[in-house]
C-alpha positions in Angstrom: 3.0 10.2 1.5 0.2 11.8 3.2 -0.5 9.6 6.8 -3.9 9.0 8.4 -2.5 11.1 11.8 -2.2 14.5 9.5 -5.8 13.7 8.0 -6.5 13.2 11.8 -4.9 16.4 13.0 -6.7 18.5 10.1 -10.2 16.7 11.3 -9.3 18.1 14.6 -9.0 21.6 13.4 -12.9 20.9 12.1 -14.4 19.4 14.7 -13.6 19.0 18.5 -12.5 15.5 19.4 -11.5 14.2 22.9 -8.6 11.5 22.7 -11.5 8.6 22.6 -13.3 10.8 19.8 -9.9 10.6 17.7 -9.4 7.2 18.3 -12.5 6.7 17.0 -12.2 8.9 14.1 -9.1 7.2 12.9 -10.7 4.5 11.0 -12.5 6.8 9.1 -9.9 9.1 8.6 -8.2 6.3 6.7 -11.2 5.3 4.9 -11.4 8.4 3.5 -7.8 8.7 2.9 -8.0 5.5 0.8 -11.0 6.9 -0.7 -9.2 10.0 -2.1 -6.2 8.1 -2.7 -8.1 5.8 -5.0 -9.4 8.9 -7.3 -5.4 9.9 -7.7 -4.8 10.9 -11.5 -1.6 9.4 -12.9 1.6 11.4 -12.1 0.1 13.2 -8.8 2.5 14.3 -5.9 0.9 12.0 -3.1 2.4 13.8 -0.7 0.5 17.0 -1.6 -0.9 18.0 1.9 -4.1 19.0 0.3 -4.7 15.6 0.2 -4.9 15.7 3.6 -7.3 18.1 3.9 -9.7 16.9 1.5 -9.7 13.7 3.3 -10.0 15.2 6.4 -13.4 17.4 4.8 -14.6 14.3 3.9 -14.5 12.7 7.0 -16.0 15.8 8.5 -18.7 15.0 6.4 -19.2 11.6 7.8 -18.9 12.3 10.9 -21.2 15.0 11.0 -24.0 12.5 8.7 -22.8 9.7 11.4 -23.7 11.7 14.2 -27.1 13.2 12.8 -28.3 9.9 12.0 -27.9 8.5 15.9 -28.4 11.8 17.5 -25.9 12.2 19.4 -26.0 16.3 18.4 -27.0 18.5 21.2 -30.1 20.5 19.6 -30.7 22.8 21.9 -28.7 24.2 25.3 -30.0 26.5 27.8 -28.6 28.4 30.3 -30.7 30.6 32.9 -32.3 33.1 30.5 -30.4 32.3 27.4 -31.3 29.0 25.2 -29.1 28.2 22.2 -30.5 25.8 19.7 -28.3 24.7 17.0 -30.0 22.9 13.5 -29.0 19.8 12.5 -29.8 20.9 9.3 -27.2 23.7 9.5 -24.8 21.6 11.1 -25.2 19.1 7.7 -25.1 22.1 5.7 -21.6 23.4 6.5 -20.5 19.5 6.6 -21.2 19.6 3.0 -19.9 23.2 2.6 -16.3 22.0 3.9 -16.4 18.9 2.4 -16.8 20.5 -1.4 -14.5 23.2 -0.4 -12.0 20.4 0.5 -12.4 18.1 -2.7 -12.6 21.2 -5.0 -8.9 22.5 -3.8 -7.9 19.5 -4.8 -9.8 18.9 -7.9 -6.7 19.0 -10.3 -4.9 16.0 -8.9 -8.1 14.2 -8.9 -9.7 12.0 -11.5 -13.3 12.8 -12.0 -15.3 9.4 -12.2 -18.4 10.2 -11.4 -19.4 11.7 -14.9 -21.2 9.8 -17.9 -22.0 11.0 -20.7 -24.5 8.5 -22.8 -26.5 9.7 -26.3 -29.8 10.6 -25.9 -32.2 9.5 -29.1 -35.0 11.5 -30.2 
């Protein structure tokens, strides 16, 4: 079975995290865990390591949306002549980008819930 340290150690391949960072993160690598774990179709191999991975994208995701919404991204950096300024908007943007990547590897060992499909009358 997939554990919340690989889902950690993949997060760490996303994002850079000091030790207090990870300890941090490892709620919400579980959360997510749980998450994906709960979407599981019948018969799946739990221990499929993409599991991991699209646990881990997910919690990217979250912690990328966590740390937009309390600002804790540095925007901008300068240095002498040279200023680098980095979007939050981008920075969301590949969050999202990894985090479909990540679900969509994984998409056949996944139950897809989120569709409805209801008549429409004329």
């Amino acid at each position: 079975m997939v554990s919340i340290t690989s889902v950690l150690n993949r997060l760490r391949q996303l994002v850079t995290l000091d030790e207090q960072g990870a300890e941090n993160a490892l709620p919400l690598c579980g959360l997510c865990l749980e998450e994906i774990r709960s979407k599981l179709r019948s018969g799946a191999d739990e221990n499929d390591i993409r599991l991991a991975q699209a646990a881990a994208g997910l919690a990217f995701y979250r912690l990328m949306l966590r740390n937009a919404a309390d600002g804790s991204n540095a925007t901008s950096f300068k240095a002498g002549d040279v200023t680098v300024t980095r979007s939050p908007a981008a920075s969301m943007e590949l969050a999202v980008s990894v985090r479909d990547e990540a679900l969509a590897a994984v998409t056949d060992l996944l139950e897809d819930r989120d569709f409805i499909f209801r008549q429409v009358d004329v």
